[in-house]
N, CA, C and O of each residue as an XYZ file, in Angstrom:
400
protein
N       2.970     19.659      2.097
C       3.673     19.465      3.334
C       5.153     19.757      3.163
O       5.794     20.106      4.154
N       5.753     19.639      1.961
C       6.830     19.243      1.929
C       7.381     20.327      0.532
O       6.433     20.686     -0.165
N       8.646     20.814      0.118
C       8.727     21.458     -1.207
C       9.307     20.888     -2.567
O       9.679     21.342     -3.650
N       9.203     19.780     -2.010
C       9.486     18.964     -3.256
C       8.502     17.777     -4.034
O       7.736     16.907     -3.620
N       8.989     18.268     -5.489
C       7.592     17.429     -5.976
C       6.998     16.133     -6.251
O       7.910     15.335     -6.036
N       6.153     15.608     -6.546
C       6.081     14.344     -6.444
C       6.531     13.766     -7.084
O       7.190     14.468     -7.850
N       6.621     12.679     -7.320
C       7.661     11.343     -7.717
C       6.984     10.016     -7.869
O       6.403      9.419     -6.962
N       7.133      9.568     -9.260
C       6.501      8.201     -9.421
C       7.670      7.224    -10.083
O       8.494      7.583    -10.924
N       7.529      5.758     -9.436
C       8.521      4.924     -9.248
C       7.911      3.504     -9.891
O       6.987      3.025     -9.233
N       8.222      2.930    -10.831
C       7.488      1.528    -10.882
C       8.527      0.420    -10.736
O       9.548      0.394    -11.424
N       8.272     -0.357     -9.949
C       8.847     -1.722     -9.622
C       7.835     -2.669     -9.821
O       6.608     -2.593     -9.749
N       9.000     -4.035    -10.219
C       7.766     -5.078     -9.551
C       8.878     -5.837     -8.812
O      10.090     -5.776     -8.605
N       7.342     -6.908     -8.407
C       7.720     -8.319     -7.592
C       7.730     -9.479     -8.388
O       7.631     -9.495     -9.615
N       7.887    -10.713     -7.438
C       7.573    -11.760     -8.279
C       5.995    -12.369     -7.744
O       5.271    -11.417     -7.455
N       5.521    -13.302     -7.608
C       4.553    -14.218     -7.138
C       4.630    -13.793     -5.849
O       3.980    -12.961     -5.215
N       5.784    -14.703     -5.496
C       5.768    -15.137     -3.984
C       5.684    -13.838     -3.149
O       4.989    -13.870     -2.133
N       6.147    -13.019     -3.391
C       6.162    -11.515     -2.592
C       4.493    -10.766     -2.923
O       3.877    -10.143     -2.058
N       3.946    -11.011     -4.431
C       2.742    -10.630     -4.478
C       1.648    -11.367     -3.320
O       0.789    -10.821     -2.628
N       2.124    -13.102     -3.428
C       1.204    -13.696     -2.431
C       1.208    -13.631     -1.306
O       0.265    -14.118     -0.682
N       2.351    -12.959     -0.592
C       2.678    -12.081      0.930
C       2.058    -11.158      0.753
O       1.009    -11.099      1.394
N       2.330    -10.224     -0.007
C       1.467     -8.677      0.218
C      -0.201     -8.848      0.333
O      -1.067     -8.166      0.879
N      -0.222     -9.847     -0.295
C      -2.408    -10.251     -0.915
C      -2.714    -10.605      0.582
O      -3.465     -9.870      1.223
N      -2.100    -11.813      1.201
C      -2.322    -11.877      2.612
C      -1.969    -11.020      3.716
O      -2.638    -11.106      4.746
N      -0.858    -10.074      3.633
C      -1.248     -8.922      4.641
C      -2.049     -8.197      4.548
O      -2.500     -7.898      5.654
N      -2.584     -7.633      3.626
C      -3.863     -6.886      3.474
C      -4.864     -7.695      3.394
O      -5.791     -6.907      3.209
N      -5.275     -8.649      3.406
C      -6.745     -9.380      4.014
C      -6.394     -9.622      5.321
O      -7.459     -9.532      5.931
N      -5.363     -9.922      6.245
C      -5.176    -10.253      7.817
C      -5.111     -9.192      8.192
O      -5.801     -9.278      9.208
N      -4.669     -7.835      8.121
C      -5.033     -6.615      8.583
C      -6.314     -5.960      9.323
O      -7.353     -6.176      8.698
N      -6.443     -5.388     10.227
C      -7.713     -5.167     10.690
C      -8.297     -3.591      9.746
O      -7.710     -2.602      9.308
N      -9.918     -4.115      9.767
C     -10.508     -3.449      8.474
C     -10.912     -1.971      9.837
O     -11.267     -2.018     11.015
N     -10.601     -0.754      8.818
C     -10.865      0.542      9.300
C     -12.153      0.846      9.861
O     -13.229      0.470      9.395
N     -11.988      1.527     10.857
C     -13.317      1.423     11.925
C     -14.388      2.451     11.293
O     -13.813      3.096     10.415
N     -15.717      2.831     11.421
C     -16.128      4.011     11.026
C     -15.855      5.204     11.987
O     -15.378      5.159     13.120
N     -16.277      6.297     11.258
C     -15.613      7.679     12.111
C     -15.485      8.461     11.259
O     -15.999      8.467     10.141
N     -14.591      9.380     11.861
C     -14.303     11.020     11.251
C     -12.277     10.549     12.105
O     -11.993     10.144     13.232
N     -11.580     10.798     11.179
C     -10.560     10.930     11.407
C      -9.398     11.687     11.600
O      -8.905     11.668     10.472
N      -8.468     12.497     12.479
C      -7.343     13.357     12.026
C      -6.126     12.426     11.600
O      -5.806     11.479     12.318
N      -5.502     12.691     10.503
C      -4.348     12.447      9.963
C      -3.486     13.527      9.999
O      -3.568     14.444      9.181
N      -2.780     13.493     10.763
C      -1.426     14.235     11.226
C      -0.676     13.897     10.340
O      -0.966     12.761      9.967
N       0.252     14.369      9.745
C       1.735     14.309      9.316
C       1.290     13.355      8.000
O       1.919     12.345      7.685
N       0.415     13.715      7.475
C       0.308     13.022      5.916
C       0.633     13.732      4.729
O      -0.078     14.655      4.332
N       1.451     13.436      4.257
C       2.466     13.915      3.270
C       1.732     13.654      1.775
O       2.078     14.330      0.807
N       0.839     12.766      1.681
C       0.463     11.765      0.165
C       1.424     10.614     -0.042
O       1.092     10.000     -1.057
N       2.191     10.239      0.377
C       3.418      9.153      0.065
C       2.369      8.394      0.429
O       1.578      8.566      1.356
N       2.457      7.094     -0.798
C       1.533      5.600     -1.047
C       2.269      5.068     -2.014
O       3.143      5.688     -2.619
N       1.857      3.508     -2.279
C       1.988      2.983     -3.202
C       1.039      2.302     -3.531
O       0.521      1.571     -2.686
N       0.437      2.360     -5.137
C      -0.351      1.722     -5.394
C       0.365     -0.031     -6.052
O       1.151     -0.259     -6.972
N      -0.268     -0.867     -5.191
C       0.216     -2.595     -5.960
C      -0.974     -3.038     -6.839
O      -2.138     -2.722     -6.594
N      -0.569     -3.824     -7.921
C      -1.466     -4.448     -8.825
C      -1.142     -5.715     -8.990
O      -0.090     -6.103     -9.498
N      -1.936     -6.335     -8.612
C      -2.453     -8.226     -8.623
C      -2.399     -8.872     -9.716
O      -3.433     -8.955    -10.379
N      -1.683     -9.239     -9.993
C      -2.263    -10.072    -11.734
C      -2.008    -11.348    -11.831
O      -0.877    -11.805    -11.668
N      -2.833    -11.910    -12.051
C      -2.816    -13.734    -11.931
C      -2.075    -13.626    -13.643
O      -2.294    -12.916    -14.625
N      -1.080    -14.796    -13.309
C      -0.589    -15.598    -14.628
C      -1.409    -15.761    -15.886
O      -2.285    -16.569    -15.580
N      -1.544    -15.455    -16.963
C      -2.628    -15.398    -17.938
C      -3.378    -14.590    -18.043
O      -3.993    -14.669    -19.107
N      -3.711    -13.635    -17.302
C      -5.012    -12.733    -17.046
C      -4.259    -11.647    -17.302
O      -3.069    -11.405    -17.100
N      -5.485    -10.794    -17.965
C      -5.452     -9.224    -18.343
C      -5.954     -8.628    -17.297
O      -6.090     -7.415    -17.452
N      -6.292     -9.065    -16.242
C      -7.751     -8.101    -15.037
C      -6.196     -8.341    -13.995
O      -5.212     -9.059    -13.817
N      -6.940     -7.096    -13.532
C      -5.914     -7.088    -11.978
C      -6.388     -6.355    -11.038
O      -6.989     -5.299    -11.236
N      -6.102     -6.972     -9.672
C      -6.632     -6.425     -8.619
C      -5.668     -5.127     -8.146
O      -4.449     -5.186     -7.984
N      -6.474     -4.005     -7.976
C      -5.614     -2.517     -7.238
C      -5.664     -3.099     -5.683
O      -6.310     -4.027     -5.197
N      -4.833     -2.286     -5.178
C      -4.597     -1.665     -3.630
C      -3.951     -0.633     -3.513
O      -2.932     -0.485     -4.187
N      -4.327      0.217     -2.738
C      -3.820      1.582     -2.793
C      -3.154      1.541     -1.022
O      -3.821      1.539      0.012
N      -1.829      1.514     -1.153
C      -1.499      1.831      0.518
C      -0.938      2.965      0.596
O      -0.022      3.226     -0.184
N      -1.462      4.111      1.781
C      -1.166      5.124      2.106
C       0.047      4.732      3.183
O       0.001      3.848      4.038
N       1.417      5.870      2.821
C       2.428      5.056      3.600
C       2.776      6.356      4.784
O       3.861      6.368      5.365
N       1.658      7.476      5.058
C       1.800      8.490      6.005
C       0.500      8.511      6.590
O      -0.518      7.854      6.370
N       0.822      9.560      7.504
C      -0.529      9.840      8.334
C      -1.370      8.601      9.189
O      -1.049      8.045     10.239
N      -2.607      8.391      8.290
C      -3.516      7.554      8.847
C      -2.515      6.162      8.733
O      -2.274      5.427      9.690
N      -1.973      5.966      7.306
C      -1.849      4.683      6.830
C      -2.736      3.586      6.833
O      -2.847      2.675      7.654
N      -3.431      3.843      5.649
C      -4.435      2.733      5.665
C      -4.480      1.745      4.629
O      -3.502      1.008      4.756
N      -5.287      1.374      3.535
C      -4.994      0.349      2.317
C      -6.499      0.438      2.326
O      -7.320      0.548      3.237
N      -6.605      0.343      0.858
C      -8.097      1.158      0.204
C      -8.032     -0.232     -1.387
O      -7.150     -0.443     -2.219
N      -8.935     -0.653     -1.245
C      -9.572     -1.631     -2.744
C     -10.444     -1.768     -2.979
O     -11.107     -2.512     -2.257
N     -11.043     -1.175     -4.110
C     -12.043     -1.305     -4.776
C     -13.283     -2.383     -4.563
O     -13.344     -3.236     -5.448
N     -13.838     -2.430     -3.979
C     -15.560     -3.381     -3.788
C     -14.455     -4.104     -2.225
O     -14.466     -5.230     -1.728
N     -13.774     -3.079     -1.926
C     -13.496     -4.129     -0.430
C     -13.470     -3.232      0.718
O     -13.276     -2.023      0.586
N     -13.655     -3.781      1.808
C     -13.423     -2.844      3.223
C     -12.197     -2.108      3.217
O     -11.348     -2.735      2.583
N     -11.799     -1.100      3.641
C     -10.763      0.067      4.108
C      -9.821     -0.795      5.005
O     -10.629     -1.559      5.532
N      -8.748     -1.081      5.426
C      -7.708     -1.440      6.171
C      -7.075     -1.118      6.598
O      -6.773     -0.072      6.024
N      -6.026     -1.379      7.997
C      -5.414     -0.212      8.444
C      -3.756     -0.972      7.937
O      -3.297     -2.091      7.707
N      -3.382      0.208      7.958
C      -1.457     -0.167      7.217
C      -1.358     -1.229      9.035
O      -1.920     -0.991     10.105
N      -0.434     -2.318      8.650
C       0.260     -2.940      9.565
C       1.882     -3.013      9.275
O       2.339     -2.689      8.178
N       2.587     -3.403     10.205
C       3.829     -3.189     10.204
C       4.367     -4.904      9.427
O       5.470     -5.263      9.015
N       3.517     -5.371      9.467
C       3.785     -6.606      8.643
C       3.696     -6.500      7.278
O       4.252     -7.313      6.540
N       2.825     -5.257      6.732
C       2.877     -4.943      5.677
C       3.885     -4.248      4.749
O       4.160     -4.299      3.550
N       4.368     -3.492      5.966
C       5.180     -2.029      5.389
C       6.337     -3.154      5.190
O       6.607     -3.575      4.065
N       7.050     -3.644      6.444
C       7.974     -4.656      6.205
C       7.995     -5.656      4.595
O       8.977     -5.567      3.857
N       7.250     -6.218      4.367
C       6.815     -6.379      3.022
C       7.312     -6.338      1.694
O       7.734     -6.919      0.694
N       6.863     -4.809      2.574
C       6.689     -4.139      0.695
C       8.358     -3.575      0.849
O       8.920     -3.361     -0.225
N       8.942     -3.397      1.767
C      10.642     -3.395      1.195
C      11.364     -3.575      0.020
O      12.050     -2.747     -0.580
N      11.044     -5.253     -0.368
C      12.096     -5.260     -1.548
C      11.569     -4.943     -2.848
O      12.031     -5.247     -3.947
N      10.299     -4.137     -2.498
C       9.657     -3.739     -3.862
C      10.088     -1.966     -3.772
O       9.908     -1.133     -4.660
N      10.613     -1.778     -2.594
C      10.349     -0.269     -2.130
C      11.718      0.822     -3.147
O      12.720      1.074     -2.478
N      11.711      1.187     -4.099
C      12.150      2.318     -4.760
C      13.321      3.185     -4.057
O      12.806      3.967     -3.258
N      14.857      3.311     -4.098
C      15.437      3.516     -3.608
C      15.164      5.545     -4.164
O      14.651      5.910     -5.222
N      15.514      6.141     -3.440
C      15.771      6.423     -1.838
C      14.532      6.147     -1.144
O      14.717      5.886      0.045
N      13.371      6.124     -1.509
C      12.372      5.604     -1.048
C      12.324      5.385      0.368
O      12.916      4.345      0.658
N      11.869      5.943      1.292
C      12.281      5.199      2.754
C      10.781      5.608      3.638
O      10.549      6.794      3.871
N       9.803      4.510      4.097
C       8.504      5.485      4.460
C       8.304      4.870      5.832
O       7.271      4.544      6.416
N       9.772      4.791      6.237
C       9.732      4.087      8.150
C       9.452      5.839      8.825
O       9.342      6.024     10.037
């Protein structure tokens, strides 16, 4: 879409911002079935990883931050991006980073 190449960024959070993000993506409404057009999807996402205190296992989420915008996890229903989410993920968000 675009001529410049991709770009990978790692940040983290703490808890409390992980335990916001875990609950916007379960209160989110889960993706309908269908055939879909995604207009104006670039690939810009971020993938977040879950990790409880002590534990080696961690939960993925993959949020697509163009086009459809949706949020994708492993053994779970499809989700659609909400604006409660994107808001969110801000102070984790990678400067120049900007996916309003």
């Amino acid at each position: 879409m675009n001529q410049r190449p991709c770009r990978a960024a790692l940040t983290r959070g703490n808890a409390v911002l992980a335990r916001r993000l875990a609950k916007d993506i379960r209160a989110a409404p889960k993706w309908p079935s269908g055939t879909f057009n995604c207009p104006s999807d670039d690939g810009a996402g971020a993938r977040l990883y879950f990790q409880r205190s002590g534990s080696t296992l961690a939960d993925l989420a993959d949020v697509q931050l163009s086009g459809c915008r949706g949020v994708d996890a492993p053994g779970r229903s499809a989700r659609w991006m909400t604006e409660r989410l994107l808001h969110d993920l801000s102070p984790i968000e990678p400067a120049p980073w900007r996916p309003r």
